[in-house]
FIROTI-589199 format. One line per 8 residues: number of its first residue (from 1); their letters; for each residue x, y, z of N, C-alpha, C, CB. Coordinates in steps of 0.001 Angstrom, whole numbers, m for minus. Glycine has a CB too. Example, Ala and Ser with C-alpha at 12.3 -4.5 7.8 and 13.67 -1.06 7.14 Angstrom:
<nodes>
1) AS) 13190,m5690,7800,12300,m4500,7800,13200,m3300,7800,11308,m4473,9046; 12850,m2250,7080,13670,m1060,7140,12900,30,7870,14084,m598,5725
</nodes>
This chain:
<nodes>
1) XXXXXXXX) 20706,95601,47098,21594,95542,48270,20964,94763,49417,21947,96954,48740; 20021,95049,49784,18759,94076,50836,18871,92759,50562,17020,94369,50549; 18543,92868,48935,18421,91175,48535,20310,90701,49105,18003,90869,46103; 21006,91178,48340,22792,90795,48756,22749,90248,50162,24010,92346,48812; 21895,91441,50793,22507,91133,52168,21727,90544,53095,22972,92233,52799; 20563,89710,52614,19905,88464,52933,20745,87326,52754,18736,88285,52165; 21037,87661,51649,22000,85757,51154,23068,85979,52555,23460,85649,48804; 24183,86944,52420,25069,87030,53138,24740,86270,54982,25339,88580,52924
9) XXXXXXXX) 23719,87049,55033,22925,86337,56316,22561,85000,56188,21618,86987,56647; 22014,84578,55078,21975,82921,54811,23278,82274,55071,21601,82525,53247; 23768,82552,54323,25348,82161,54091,25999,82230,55391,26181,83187,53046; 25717,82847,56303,26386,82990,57504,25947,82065,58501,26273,84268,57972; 24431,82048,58345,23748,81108,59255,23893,79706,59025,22412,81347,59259; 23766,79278,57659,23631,77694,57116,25570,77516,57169,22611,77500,54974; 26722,78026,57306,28322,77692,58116,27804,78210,59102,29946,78387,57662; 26928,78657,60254,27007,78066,61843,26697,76911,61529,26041,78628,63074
17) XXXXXXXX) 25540,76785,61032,24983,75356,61323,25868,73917,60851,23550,75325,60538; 26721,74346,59480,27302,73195,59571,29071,73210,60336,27189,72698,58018; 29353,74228,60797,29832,74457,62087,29711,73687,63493,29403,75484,62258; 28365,73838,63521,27527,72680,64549,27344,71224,64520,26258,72933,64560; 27394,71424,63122,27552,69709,62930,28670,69267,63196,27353,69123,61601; 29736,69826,62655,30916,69542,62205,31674,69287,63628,31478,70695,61230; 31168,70182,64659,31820,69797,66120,31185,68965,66739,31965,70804,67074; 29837,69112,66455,29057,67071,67205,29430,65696,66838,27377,66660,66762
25) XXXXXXXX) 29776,65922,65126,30341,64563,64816,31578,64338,65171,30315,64252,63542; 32751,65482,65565,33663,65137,65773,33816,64798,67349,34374,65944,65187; 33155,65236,68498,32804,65326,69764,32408,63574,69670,31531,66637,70156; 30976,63451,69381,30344,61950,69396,31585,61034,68684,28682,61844,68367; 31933,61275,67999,32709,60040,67331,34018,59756,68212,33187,60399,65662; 34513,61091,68164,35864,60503,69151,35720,59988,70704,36946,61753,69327; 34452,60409,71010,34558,59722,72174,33961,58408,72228,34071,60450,73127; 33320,57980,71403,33168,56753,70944,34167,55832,70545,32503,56856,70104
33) XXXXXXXX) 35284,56791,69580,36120,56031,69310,36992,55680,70374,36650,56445,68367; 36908,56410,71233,37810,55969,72295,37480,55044,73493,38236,57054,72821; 35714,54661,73646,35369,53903,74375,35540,52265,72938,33751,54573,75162; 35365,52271,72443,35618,51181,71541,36795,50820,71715,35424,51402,70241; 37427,51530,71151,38870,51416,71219,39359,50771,72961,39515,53145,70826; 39286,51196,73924,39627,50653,74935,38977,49494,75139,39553,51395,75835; 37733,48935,74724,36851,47922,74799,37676,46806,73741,35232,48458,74353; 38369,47179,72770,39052,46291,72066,40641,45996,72605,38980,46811,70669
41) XXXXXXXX) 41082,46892,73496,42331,46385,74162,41995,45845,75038,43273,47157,74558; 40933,46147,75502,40841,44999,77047,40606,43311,76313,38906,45509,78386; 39580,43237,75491,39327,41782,74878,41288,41627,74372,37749,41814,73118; 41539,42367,73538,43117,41881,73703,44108,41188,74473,43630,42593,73737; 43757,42109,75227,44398,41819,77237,44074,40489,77059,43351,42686,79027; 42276,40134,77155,42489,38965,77685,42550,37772,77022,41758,38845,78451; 42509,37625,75833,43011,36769,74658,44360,36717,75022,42783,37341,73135; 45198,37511,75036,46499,37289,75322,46975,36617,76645,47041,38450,75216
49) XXXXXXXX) 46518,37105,77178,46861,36698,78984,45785,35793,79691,46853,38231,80065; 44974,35827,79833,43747,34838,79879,43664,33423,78869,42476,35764,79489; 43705,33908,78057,43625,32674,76770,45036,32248,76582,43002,33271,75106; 45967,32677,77443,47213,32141,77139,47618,31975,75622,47259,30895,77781; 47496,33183,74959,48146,33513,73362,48979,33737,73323,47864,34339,72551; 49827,34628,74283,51375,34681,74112,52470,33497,74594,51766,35895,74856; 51630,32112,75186,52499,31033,75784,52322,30182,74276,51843,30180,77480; 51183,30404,73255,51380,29204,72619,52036,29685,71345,50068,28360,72434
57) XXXXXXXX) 52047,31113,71262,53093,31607,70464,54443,31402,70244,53116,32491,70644; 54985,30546,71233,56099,30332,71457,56208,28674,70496,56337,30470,73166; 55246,28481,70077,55228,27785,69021,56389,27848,67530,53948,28084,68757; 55808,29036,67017,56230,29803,66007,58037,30224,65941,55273,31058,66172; 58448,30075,65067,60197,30382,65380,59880,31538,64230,61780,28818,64945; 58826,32342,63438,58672,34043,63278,57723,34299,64183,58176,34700,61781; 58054,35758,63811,57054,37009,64554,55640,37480,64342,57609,38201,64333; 55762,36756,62792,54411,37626,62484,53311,38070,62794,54001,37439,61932
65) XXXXXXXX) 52343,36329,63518,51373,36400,64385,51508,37892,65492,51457,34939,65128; 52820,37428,65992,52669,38390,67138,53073,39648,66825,53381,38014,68295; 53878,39755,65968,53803,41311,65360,52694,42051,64692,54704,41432,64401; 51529,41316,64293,50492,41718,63990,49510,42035,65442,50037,40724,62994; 49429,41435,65982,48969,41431,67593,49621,42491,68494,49353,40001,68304; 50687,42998,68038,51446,44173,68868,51267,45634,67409,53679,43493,69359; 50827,45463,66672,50750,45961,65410,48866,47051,65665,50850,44258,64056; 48112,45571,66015,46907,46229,66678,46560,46920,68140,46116,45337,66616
73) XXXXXXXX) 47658,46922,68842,47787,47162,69841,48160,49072,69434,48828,46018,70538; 48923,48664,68482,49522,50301,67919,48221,51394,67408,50696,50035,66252; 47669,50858,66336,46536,51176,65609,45556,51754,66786,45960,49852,64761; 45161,50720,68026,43722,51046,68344,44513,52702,69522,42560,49201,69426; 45663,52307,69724,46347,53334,70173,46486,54868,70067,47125,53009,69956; 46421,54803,68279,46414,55741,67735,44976,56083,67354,47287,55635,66847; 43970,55300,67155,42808,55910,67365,42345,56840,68257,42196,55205,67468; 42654,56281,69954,42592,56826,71409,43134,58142,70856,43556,55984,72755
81) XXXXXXXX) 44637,58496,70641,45156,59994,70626,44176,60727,69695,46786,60158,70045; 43666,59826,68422,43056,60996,67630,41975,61269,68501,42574,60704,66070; 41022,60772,69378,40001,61071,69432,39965,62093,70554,39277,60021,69459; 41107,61947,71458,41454,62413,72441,41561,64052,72138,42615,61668,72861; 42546,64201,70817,42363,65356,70095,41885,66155,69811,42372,65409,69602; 40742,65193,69122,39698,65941,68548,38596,66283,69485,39178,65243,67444; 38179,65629,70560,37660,66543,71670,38128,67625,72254,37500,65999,72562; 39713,67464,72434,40436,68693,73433,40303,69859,72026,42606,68246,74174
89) XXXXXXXX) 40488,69259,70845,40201,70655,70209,39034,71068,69891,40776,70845,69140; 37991,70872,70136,36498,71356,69717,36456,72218,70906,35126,70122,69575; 36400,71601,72287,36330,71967,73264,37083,73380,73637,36609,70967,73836; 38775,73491,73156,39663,74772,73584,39550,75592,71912,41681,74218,74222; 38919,74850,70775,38781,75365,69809,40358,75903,69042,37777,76316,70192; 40699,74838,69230,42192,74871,68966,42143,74124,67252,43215,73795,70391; 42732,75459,66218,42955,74953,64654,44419,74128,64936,43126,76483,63289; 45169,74547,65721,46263,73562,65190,45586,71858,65832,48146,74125,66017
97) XXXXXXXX) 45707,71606,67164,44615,70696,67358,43899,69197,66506,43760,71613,67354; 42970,70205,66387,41933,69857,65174,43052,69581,63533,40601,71591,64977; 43994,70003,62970,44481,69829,61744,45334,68733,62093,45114,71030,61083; 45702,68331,63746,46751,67471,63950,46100,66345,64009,47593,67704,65049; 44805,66159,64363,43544,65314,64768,43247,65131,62949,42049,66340,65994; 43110,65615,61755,42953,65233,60755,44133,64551,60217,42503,66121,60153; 45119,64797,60151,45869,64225,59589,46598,62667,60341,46661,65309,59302; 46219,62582,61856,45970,61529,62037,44819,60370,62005,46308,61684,62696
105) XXXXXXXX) 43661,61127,62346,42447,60330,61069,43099,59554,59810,41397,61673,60172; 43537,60427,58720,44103,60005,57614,45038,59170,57728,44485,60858,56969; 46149,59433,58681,46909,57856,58690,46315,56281,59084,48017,57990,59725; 45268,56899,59923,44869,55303,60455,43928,55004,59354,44035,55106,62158; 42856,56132,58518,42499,55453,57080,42969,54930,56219,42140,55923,56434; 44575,55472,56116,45944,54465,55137,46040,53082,56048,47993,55422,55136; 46269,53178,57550,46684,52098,57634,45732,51128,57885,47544,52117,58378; 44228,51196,57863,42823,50787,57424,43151,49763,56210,41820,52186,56914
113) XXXXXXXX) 43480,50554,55282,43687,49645,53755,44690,49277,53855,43641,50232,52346; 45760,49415,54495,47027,48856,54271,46782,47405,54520,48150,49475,55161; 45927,47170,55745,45728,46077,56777,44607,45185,56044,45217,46697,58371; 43872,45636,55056,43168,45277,53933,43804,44560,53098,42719,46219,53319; 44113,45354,52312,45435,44724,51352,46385,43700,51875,46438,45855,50964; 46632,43697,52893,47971,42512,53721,46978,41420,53794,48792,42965,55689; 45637,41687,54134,45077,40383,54480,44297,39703,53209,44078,40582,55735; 44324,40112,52202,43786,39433,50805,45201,39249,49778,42459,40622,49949
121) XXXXXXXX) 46164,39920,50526,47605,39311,49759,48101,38250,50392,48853,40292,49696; 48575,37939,51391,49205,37317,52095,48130,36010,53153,49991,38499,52792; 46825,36595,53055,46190,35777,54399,45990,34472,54360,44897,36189,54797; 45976,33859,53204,46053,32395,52874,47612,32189,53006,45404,31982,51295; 48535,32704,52736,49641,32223,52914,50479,32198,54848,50356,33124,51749; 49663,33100,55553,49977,33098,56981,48882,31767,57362,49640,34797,57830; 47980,31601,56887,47474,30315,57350,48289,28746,56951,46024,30330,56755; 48997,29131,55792,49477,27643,55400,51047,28024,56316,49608,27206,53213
129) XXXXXXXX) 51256,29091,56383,52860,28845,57110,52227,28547,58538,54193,30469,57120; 51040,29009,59184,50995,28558,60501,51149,27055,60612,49763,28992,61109; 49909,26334,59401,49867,24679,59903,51148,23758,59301,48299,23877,59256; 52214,24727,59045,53705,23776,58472,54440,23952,59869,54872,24599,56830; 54440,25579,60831,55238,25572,61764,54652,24818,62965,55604,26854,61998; 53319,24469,62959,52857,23650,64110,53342,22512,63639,51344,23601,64479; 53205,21729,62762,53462,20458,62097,55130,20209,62544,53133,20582,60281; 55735,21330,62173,57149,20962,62569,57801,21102,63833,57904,21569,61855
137) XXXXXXXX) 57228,21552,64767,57255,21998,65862,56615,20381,66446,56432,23543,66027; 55361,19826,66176,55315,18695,66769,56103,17756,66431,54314,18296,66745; 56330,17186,65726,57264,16380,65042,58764,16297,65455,57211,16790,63770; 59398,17632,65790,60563,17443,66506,60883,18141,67481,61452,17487,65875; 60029,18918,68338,60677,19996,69901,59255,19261,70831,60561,22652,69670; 58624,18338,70712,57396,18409,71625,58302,17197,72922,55511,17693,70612; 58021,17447,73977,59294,17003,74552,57969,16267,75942,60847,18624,75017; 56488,15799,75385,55840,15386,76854,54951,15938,77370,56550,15419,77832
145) XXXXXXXX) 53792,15822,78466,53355,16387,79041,54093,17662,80229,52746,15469,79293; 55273,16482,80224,55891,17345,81957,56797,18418,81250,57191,16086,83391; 57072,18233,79552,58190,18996,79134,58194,20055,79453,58423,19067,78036; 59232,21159,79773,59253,22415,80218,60283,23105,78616,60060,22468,82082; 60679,22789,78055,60698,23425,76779,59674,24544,76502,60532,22417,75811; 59766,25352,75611,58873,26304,75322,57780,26029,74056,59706,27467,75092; 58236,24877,73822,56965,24351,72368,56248,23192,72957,57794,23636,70585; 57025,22619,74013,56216,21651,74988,55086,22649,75627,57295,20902,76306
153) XXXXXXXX) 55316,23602,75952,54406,23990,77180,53250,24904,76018,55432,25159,78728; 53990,25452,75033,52878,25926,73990,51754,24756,73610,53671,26392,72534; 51932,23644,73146,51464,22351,72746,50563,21597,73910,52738,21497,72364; 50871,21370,74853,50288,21582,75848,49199,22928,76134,51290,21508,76580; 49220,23797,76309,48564,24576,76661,47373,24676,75370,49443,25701,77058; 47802,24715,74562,46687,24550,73114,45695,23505,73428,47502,23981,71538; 46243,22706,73293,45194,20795,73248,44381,20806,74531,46465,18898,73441; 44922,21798,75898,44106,21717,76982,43074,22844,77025,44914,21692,78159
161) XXXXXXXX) 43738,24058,76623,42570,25193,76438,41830,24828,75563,42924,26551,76069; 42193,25111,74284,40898,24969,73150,40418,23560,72654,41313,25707,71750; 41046,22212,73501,40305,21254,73447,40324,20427,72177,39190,21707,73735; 41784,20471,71699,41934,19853,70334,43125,19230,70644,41982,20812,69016; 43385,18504,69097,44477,16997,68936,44966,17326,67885,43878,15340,68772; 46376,17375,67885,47137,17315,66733,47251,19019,65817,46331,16030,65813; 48188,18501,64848,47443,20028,64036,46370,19600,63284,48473,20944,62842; 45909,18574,62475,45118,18234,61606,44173,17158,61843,45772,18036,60676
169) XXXXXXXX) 44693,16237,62930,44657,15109,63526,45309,14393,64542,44704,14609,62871; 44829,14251,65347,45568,13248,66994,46657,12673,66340,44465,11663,67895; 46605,11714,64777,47323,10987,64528,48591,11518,63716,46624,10130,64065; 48191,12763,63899,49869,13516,63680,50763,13213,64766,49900,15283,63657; 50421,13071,65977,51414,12570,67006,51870,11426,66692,50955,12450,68289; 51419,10182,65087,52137,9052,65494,53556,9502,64451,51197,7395,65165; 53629,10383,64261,55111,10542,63283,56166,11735,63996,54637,11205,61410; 55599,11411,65279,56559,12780,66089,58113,12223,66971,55298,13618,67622
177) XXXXXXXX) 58871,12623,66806,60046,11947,67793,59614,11488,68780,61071,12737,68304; 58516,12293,69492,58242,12008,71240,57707,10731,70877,57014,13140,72315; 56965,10578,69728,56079,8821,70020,57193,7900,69456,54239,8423,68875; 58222,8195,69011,58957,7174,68738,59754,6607,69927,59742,7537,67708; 59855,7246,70871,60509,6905,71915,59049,5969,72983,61313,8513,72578; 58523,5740,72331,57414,4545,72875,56466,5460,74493,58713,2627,73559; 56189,6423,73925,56141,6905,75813,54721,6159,76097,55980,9136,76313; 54759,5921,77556,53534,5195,78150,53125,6392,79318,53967,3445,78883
185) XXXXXXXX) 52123,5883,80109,51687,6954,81438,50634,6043,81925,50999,8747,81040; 51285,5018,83039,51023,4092,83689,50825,3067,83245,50354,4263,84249; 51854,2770,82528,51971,1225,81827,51071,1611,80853,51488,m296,82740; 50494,2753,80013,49574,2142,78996,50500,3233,78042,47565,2264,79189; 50419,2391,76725,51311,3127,75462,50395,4261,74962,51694,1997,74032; 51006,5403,74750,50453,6148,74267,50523,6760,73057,50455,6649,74875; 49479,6784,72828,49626,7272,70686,49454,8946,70862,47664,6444,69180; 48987,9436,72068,48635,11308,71765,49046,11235,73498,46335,12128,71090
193) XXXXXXXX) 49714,12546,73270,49774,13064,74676,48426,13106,75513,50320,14469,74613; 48525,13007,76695,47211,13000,77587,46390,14387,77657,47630,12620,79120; 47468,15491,77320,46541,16720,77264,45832,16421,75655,47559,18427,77433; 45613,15661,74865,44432,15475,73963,43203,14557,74718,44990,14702,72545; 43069,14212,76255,42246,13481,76212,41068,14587,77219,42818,11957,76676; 40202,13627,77030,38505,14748,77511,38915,14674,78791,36463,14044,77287; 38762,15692,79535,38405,15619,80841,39852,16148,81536,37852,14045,81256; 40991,16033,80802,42331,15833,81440,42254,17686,81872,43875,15084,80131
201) XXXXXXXX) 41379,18395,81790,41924,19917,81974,41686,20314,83574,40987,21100,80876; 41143,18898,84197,40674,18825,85615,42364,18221,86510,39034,17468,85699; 43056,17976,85714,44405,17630,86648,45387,18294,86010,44874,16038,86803; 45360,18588,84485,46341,19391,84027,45820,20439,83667,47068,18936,83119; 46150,21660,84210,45492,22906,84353,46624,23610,83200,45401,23580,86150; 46274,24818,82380,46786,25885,81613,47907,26047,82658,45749,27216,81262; 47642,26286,84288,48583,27647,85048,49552,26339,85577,47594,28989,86679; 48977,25186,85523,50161,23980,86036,51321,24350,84778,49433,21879,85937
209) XXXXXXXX) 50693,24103,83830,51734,23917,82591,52802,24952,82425,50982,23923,81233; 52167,26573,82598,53001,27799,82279,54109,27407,83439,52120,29476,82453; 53606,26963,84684,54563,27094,85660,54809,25739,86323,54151,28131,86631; 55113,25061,84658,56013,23744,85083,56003,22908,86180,57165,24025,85178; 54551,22376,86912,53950,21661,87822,53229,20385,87593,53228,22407,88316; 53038,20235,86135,52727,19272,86117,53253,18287,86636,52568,19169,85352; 52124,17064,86852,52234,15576,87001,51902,14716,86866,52283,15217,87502; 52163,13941,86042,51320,12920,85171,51154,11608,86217,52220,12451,83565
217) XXXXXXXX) 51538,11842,86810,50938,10547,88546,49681,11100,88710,51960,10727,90584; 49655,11916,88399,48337,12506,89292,47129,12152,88979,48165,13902,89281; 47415,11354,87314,45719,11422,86182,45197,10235,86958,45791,10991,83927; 43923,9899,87113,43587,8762,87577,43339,8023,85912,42228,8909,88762; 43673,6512,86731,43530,5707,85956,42617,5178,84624,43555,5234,86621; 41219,5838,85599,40232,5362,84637,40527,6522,83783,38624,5121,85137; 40888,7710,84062,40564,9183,82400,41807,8213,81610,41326,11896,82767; 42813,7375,82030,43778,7218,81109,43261,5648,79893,45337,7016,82174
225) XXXXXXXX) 42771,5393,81037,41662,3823,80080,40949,4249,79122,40304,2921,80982; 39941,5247,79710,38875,5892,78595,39645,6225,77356,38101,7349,79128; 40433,7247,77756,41791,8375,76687,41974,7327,75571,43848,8813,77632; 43079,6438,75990,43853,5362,74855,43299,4228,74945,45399,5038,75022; 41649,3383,75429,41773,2751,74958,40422,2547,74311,42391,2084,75553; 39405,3790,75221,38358,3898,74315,37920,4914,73411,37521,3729,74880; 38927,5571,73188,39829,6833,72285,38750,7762,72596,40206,6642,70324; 38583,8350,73977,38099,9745,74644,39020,10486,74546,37693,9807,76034
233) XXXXXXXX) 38645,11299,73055,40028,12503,72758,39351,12987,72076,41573,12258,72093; 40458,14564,72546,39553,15608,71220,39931,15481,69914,39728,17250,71336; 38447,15597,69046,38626,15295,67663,38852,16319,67185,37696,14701,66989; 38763,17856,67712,38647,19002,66765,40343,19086,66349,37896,20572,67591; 40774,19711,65376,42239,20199,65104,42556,21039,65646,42613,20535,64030; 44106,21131,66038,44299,22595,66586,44818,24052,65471,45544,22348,67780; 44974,22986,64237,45222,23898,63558,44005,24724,63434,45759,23470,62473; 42723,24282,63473,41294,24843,63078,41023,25615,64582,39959,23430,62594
241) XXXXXXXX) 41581,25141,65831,40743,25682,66383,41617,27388,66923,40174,24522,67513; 43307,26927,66567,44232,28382,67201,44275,29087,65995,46015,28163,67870; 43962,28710,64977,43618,29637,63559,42113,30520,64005,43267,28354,61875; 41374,30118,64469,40210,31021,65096,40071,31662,65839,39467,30735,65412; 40856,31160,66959,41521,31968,68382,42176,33434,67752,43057,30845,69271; 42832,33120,66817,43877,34611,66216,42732,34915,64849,46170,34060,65435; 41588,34549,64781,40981,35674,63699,39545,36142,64332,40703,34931,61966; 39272,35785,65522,38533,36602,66594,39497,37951,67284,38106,35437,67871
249) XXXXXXXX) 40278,37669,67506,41242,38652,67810,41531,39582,66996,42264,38199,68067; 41989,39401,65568,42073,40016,64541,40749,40676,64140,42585,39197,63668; 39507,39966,64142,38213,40356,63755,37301,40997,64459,37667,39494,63429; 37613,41256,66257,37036,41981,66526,38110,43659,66966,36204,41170,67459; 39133,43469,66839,40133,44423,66581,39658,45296,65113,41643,43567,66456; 39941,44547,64565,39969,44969,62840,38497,45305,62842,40442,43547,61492; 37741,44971,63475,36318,45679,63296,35780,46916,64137,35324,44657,63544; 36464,46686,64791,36440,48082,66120,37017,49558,64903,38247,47647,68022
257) XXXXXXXX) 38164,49157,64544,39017,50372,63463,38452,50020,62510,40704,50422,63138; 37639,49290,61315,37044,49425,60335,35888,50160,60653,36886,48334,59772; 34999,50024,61951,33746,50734,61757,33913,52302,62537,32443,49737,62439; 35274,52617,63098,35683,53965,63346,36128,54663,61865,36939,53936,64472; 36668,53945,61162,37344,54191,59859,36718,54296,59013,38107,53465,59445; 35225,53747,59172,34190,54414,57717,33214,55639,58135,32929,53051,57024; 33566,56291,59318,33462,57516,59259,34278,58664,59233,32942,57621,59892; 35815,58373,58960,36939,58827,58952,36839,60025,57982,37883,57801,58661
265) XXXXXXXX) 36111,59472,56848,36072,60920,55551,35539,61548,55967,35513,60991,54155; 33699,61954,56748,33430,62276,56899,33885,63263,58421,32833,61646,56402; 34847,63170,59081,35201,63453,60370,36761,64543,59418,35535,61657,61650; 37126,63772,58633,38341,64326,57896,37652,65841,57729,38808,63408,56273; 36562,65189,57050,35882,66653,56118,35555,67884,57403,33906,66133,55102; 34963,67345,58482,34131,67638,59613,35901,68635,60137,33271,65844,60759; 36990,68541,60266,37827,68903,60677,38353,70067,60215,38394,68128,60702; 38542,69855,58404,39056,70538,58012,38168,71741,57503,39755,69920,57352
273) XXXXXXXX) 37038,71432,57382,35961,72822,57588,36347,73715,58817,34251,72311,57914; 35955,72613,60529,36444,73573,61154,37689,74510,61394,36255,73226,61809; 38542,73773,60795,39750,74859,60586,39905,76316,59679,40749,74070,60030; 39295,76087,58936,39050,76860,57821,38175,77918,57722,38742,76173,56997; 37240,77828,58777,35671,78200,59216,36089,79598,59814,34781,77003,60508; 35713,80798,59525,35524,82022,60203,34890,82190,61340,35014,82753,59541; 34359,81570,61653,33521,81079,62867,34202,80352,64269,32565,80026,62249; 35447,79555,63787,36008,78813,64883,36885,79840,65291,36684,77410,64569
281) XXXXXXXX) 37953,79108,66289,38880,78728,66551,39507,80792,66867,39451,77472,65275; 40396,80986,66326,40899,82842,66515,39546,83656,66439,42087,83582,64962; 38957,83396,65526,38142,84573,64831,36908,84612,65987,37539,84172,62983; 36932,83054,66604,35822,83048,67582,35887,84090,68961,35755,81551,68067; 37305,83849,68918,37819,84547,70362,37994,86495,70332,39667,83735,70685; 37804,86827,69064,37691,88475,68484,36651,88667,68668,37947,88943,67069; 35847,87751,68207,34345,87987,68343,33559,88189,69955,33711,86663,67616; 34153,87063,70644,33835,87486,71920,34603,88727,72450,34031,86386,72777
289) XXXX) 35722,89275,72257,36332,90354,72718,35172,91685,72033,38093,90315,72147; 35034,91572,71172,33991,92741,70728,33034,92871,71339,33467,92717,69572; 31972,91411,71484,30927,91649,72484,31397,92075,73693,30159,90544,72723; 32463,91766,74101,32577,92398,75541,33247,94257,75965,33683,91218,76254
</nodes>
């Protein structure tokens, strides 16, 4: 009976202890997850609004890009509530809580792989539909530097922020409607709009363009000599360089919830012990009524 009721005492002591664990990892993690998590909507924020991602989106005649971008906006969202959870329940020692805090764990681990799976099914194919809808988008809506269209001012805003020409090449502009109409910018013919040339981000600004101010009087002469005739233009693509713009975004998003998400089993497990645990939650609060 002594010996019995040694183990029993073991047994009681080694579930405090992993009791103890079980509320530190869930304590440390969620509040981690929730400083991450806000650290990945703010870089969002400013990719979007700063980097002007939602003006050159207007590129695109689908959603996807940006439904994936409002998609991660959801996800890191739902991280915040779980973690939010799972502190308020360690803390008030709340089983319902804590079981509501697991089973949302578990959805964002489904939608972990879901977001896995979409991007080794489909991710070569969102890259080739991006460089067909830029391609077609230049070729027939690019309407100029001064254009105020919404694929003008996307197109524009690309070639001046991230400092590139064309989707593949500058010389995609020579098969576009706009160059068939011969456009010049001060008597000199032009083969690429002036926002492909170096230097032009000093008279044509991102915030001129959103808010339709440009003025192409304004370039001095010599950036337009250099530009077209000693071909001072950017060589990078824009297909290469706004395909990177959206998988930094994607990649440090998707890495914020992948490295919350490979401790997810273990936090799952960490949860549903404490629910289960004689030690938490009701049984804790009898226990103090007795001592008292």
């Amino acid at each position: 009976r002594v010996h019995g009721g040694q183990n029993t005492i073991k047994i009681m002591c080694f579930n405090k202890i992993l009791d103890f664990v079980a509320k530190v990892m869930i304590f440390v993690a969620s509040a981690l997850g929730i400083l991450l998590s806000l650290t990945a909507i703010g870089f969002l924020i400013y990719m979007m609004v700063g980097m002007n991602i939602t003006t050159m989106l207007d590129i695109f005649k689908t959603q996807e890009i940006t439904n994936t971008m409002y998609a991660l906006f959801g996800f890191l969202g739902l991280l915040i509530i779980s973690g939010i959870l799972g502190i308020v329940g360690i803390v008030k020692k709340s089983e319902c809580l804590l079981a509501l805090y697991a089973i949302i764990v578990m959805i964002c681990l489904l939608g972990c792989f879901a977001l896995v799976c979409f991007y080794f099914m489909w991710g070569d194919q969102m890259v080739k539909n991006t460089e067909e809808q830029l391609m077609d988008s230049l070729k027939t809506e690019y309407d100029g530097e001064d254009g105020t269209n919404a694929v003008s001012l996307a197109w524009n805003v690309i070639q001046v922020k991230l400092q590139c020409c064309g989707v593949t090449t500058k010389s995609d502009w020579l098969l576009s409607v706009w160059h068939k109409h011969q456009p010049t910018i001060q008597v000199v013919k032009q083969d690429w709009p002036a926002t492909c040339c170096k230097g032009i981000d000093s008279y044509i600004t991102t915030s001129k363009i959103i808010n339709k101010e440009v003025s192409i009087s304004s370039i001095p002469a010599s950036l337009v000599t250099s530009c077209y005739t000693d071909n001072s233009v950017y060589e990078t693509s824009c297909k290469s360089a706004f395909t990177t713009l959206i998988q930094q975004c994607l990649y440090v998003s998707g890495g914020v919830g992948a490295g919350i998400i490979l401790i997810q089993f273990l936090l799952i497990w960490a949860s549903c012990h404490l629910v289960n645990s004689e030690n938490f939650g009701e049984n804790d609060k009898v226990d103090d009524e007795e001592k008292d």
